[in-house]
VMD Tcl script that builds the backbone (N, CA, C; Angstrom):
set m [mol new atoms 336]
animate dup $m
set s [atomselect $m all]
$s set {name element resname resid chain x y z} {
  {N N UNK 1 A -15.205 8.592 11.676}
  {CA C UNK 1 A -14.704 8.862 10.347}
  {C C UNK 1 A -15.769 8.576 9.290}
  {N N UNK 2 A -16.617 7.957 9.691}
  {CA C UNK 2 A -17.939 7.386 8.725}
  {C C UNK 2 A -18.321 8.768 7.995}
  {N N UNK 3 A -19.104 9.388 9.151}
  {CA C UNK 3 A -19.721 10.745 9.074}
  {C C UNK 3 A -19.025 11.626 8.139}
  {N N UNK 4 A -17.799 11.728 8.175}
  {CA C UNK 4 A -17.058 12.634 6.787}
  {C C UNK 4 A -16.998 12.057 5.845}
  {N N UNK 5 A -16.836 11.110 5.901}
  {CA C UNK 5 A -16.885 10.438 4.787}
  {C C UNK 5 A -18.183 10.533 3.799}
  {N N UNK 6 A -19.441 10.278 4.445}
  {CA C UNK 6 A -20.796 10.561 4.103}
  {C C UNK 6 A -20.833 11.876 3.819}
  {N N UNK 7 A -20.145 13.030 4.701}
  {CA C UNK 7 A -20.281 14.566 4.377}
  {C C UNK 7 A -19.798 14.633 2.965}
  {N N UNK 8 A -18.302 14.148 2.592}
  {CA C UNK 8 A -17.864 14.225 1.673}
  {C C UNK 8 A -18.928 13.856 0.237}
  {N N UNK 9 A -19.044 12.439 0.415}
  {CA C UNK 9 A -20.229 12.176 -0.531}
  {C C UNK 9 A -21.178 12.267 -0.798}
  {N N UNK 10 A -21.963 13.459 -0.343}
  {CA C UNK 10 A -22.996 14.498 -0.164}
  {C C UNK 10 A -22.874 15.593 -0.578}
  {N N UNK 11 A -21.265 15.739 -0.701}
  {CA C UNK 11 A -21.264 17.513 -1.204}
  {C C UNK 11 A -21.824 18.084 -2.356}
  {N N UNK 12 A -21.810 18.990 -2.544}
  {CA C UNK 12 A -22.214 19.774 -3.745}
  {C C UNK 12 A -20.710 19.969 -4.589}
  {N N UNK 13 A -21.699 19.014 -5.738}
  {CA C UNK 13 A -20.370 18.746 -6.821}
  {C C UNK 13 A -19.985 19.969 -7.427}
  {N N UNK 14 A -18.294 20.068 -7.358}
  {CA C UNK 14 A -18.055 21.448 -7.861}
  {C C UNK 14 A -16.396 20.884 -8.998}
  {N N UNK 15 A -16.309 21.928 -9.775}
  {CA C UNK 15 A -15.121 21.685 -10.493}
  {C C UNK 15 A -13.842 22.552 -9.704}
  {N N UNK 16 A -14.015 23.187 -8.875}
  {CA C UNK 16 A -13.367 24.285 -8.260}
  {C C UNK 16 A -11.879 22.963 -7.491}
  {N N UNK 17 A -10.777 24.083 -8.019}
  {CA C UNK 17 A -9.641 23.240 -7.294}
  {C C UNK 17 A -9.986 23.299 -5.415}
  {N N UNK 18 A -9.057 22.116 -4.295}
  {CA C UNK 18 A -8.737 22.677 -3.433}
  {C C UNK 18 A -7.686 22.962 -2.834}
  {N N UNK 19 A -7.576 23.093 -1.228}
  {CA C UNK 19 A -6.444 23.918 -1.288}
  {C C UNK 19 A -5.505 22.484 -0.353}
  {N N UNK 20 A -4.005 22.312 -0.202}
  {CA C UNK 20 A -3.462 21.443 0.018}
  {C C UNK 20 A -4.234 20.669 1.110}
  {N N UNK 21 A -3.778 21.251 2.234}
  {CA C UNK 21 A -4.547 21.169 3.527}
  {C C UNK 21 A -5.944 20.790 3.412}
  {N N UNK 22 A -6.806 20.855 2.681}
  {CA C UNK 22 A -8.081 20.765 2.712}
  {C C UNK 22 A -8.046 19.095 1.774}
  {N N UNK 23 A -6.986 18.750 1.130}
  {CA C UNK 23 A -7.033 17.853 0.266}
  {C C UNK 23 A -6.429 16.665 1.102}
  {N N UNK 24 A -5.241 16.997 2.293}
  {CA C UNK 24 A -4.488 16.153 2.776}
  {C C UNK 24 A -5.583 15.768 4.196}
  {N N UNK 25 A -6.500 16.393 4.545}
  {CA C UNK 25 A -7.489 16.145 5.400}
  {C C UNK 25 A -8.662 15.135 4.916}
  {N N UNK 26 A -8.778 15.276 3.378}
  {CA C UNK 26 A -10.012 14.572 3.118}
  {C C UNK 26 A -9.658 13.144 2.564}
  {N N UNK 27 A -8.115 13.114 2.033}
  {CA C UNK 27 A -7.104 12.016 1.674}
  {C C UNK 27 A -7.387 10.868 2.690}
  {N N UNK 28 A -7.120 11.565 4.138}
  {CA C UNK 28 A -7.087 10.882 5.489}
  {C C UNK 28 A -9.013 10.000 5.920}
  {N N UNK 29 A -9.299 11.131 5.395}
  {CA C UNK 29 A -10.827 10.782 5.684}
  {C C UNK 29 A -11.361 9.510 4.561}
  {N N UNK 30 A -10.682 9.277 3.520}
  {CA C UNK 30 A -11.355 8.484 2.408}
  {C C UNK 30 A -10.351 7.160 3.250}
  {N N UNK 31 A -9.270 7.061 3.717}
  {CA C UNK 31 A -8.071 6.233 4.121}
  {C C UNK 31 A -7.582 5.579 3.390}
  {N N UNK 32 A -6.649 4.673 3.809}
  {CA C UNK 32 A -5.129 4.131 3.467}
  {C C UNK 32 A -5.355 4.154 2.065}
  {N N UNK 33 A -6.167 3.207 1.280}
  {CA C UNK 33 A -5.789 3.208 0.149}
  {C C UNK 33 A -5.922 3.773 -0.596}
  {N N UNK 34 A -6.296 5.386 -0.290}
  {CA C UNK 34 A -6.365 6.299 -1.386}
  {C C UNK 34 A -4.854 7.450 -0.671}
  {N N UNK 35 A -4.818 8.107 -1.947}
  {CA C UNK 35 A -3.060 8.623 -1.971}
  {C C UNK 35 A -3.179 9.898 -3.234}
  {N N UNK 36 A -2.124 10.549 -2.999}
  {CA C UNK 36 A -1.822 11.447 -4.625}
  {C C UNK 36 A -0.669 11.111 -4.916}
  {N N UNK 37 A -0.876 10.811 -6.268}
  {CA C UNK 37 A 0.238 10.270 -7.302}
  {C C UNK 37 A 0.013 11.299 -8.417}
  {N N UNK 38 A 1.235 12.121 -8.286}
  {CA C UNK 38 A 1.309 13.706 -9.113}
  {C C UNK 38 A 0.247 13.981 -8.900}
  {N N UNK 39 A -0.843 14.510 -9.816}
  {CA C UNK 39 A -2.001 15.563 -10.322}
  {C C UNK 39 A -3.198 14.618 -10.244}
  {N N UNK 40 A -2.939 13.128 -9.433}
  {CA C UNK 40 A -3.904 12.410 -9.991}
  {C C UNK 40 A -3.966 11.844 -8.297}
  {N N UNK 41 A -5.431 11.757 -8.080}
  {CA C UNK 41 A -5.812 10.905 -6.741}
  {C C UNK 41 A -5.904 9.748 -7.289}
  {N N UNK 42 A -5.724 8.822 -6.288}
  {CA C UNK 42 A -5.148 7.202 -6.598}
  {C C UNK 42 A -5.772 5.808 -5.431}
  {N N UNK 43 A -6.244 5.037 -5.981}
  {CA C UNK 43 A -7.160 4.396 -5.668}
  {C C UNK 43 A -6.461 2.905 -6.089}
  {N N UNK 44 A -5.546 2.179 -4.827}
  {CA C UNK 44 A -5.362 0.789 -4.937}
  {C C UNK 44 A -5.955 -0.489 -4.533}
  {N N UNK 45 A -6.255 -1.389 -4.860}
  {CA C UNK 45 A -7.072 -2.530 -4.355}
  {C C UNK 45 A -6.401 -3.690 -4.247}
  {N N UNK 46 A -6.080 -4.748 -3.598}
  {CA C UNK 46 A -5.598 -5.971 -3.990}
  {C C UNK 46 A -6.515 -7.292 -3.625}
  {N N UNK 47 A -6.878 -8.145 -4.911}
  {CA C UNK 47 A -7.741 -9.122 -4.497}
  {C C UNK 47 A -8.301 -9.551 -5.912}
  {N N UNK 48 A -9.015 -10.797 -6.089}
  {CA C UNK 48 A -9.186 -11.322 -6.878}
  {C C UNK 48 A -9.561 -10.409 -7.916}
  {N N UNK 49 A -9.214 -11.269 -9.508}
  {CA C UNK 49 A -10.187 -10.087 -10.563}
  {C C UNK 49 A -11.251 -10.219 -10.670}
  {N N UNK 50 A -11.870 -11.126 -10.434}
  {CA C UNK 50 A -13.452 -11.066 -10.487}
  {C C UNK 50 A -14.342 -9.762 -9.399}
  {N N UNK 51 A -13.691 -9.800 -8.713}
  {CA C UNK 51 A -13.802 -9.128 -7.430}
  {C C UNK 51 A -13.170 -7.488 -7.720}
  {N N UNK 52 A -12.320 -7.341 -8.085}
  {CA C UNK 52 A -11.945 -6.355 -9.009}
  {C C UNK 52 A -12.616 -6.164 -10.251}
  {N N UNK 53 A -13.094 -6.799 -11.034}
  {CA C UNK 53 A -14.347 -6.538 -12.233}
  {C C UNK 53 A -15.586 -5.565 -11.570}
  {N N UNK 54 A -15.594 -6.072 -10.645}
  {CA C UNK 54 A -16.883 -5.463 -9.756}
  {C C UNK 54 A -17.300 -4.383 -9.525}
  {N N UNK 55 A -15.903 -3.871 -8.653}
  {CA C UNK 55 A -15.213 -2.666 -8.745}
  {C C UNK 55 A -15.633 -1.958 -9.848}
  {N N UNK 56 A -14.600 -2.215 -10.606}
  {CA C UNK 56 A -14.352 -1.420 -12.152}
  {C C UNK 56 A -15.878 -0.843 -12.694}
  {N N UNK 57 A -16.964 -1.874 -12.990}
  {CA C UNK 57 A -18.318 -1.972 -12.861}
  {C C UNK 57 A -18.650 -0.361 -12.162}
  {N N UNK 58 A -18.777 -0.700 -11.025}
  {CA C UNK 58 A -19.483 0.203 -10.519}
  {C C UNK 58 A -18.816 1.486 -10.505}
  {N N UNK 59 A -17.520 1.736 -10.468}
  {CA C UNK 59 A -16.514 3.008 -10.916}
  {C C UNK 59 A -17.458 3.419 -12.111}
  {N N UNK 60 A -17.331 2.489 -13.194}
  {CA C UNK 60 A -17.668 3.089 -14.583}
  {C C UNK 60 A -19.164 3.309 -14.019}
  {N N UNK 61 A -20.013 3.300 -13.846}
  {CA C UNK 61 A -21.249 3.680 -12.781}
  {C C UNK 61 A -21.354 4.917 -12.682}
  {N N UNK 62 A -20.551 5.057 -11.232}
  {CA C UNK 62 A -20.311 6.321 -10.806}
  {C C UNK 62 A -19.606 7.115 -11.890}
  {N N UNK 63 A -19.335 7.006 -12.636}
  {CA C UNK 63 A -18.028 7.907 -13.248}
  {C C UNK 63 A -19.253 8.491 -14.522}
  {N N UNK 64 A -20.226 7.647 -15.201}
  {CA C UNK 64 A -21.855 7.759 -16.163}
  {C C UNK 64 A -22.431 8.888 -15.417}
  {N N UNK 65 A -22.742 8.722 -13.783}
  {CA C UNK 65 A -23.610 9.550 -13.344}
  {C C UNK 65 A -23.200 11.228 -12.882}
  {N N UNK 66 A -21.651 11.028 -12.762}
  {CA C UNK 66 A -21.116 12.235 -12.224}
  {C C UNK 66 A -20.434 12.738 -13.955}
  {N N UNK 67 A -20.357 12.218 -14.895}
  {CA C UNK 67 A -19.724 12.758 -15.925}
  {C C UNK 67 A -17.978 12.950 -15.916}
  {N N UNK 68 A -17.982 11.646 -15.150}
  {CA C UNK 68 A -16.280 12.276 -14.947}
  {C C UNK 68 A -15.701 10.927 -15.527}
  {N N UNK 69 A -14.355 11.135 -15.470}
  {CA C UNK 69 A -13.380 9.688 -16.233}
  {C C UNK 69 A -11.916 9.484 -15.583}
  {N N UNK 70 A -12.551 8.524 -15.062}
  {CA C UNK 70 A -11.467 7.917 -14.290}
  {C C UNK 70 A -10.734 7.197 -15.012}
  {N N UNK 71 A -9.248 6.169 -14.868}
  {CA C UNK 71 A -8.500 5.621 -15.564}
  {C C UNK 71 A -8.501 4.240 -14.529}
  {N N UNK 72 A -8.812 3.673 -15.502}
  {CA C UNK 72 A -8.872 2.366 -14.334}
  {C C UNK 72 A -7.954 1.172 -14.863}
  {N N UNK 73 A -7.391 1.052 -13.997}
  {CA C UNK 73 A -6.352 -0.719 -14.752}
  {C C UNK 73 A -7.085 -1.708 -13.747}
  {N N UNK 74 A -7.199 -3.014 -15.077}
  {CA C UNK 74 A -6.802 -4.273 -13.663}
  {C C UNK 74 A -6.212 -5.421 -14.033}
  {N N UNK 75 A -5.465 -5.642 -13.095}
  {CA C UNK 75 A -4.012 -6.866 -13.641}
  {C C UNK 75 A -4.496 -8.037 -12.622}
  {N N UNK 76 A -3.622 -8.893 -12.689}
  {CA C UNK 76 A -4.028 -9.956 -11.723}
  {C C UNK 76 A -3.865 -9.697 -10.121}
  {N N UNK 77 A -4.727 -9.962 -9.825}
  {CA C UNK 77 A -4.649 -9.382 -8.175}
  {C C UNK 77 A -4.677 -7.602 -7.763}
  {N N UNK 78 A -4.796 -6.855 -8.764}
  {CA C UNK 78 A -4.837 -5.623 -8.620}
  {C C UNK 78 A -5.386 -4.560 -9.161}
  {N N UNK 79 A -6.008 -3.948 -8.516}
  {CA C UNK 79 A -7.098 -2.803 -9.269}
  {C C UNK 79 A -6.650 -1.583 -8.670}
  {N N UNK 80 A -6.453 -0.427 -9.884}
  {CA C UNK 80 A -5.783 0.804 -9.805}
  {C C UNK 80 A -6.934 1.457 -9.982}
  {N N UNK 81 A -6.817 2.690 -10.195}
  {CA C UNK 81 A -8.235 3.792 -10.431}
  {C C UNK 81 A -7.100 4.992 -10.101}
  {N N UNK 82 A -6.939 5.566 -11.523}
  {CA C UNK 82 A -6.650 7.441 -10.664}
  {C C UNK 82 A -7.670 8.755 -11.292}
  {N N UNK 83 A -7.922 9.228 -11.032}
  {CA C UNK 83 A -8.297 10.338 -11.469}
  {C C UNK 83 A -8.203 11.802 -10.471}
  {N N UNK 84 A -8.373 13.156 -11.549}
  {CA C UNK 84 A -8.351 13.996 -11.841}
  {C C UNK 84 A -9.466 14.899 -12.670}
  {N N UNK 85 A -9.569 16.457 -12.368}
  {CA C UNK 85 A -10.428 17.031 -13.067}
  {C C UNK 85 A -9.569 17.649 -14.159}
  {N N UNK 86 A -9.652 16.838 -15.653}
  {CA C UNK 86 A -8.901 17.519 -16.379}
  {C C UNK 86 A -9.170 18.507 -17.136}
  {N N UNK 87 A -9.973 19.602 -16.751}
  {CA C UNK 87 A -10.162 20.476 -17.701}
  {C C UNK 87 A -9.835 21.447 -16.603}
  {N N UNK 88 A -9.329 21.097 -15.264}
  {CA C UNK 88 A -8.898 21.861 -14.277}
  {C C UNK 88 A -7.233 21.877 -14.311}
  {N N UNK 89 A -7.131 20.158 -14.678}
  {CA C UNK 89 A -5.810 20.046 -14.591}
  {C C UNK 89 A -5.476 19.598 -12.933}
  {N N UNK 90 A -6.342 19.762 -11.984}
  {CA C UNK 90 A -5.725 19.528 -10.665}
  {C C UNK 90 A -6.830 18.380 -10.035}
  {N N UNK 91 A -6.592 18.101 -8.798}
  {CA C UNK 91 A -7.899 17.567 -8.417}
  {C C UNK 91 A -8.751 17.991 -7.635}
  {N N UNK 92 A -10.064 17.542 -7.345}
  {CA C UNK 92 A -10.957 19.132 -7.323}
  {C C UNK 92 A -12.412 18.076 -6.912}
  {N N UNK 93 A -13.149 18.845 -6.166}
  {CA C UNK 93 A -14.257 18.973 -5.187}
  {C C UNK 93 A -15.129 17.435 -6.312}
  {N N UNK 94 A -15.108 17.571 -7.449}
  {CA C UNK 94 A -15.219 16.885 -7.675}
  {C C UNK 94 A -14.753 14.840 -8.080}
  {N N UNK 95 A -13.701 15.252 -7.708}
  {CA C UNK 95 A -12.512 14.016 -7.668}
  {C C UNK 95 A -13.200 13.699 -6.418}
  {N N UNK 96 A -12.930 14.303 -5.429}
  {CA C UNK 96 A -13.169 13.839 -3.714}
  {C C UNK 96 A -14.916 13.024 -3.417}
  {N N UNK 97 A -15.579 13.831 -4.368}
  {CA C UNK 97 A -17.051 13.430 -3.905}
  {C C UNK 97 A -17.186 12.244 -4.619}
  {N N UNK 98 A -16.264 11.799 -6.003}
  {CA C UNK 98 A -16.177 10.658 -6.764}
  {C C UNK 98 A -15.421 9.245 -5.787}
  {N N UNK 99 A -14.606 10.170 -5.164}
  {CA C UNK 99 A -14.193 8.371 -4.441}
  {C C UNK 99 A -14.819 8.911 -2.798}
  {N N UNK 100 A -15.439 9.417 -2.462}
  {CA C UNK 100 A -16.070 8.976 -1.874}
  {C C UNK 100 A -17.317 8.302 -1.769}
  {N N UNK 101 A -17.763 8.535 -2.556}
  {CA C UNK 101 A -19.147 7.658 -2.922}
  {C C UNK 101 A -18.575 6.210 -3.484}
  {N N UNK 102 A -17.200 6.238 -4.002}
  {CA C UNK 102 A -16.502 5.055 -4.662}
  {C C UNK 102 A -16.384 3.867 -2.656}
  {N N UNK 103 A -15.476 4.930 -2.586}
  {CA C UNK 103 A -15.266 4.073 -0.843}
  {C C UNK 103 A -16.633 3.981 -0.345}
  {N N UNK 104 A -17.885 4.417 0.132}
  {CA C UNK 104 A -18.964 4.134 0.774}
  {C C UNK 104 A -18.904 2.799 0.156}
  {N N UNK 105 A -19.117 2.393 -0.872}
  {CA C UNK 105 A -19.550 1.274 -1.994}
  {C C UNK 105 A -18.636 0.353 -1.647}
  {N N UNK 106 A -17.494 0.751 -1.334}
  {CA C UNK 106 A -16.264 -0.053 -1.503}
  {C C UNK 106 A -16.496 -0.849 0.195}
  {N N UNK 107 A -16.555 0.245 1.022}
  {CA C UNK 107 A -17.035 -0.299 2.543}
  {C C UNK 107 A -18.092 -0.972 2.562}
  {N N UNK 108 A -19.448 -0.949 1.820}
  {CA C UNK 108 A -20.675 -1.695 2.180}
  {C C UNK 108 A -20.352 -2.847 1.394}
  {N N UNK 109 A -19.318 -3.243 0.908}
  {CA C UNK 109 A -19.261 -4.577 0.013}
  {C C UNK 109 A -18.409 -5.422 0.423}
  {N N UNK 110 A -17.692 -4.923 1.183}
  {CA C UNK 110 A -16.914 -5.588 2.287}
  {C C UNK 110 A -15.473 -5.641 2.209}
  {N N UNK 111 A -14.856 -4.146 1.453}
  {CA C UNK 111 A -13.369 -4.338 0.952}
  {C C UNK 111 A -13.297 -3.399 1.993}
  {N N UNK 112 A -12.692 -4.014 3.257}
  {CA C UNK 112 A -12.298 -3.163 4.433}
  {C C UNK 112 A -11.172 -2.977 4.547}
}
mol reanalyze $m
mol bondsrecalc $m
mol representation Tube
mol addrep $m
C-alpha cells in the first residue's frame, strides 16, 4: 500500500474532478483516517495538541506550496483537516495528491 500511496503523491497535480470509484479506491489507499464528509475529504487525528500543532504546521506547508486551503480545526486531543477543490466544488486530483503527501508526512513522523 506504500507504493500507491507514493504514486498518489507524485501525481500530476490537476483540478479535474474524479470519478466515484476512482475516489473510493484512493480513500482506501490514503486509510482509516481519511473519509468523505459531503463534498469535503476529511482528515481525523487524535493526540496531544502540541503534537497536533505540528500537524497543522506542516498542512499549512503543504497547502503554501500546492496553493490550496484546507480548513483545519484543533481542539483538545483532536485535529480535523477537510478539504475540497472549491472552484470545482467537488474533490479532485488535487485534494488526493494534498493528503497524500499530508499522510507520507504523517507516516514518517510516526502517527501510525
Amino acid at each position: 500500500m506504500g507504493d500507491d500511496l507514493k504514486d498518489i503523491a507524485q501525481h500530476t497535480i490537476s483540478r479535474s474532478p474524479i470519478t466515484t470509484a476512482e475516489l473510493e479506491h484512493e480513500i482506501e489507499t490514503l486509510g482509516s483516517r481519511w473519509s468523505i464528509d459531503g463534498p469535503d475529504l476529511k482528515l481525523v487525528l487524535q493526540g496531544p495538541m502540541a503534537k497536533a500543532g505540528k500537524v497543522a504546521a506542516y498542512a499549512g506547508e503543504l497547502a503554501d506550496a500546492l496553493d490550496h486551503h484546507p480548513h483545519i480545526v484543533i481542539d483538545y486531543q483532536r485535529f480535523e483537516l477537510t478539504i475540497h477543490t472549491h472552484d470545482m466544488n467537488a474533490i479532485t486530483v488535487l485534494d488526493l495528491v494534498y493528503a497524500a503527501r499530508l499522510e507520507q508526512w504523517l507516516r514518517s513522523g510516526g502517527w501510525d
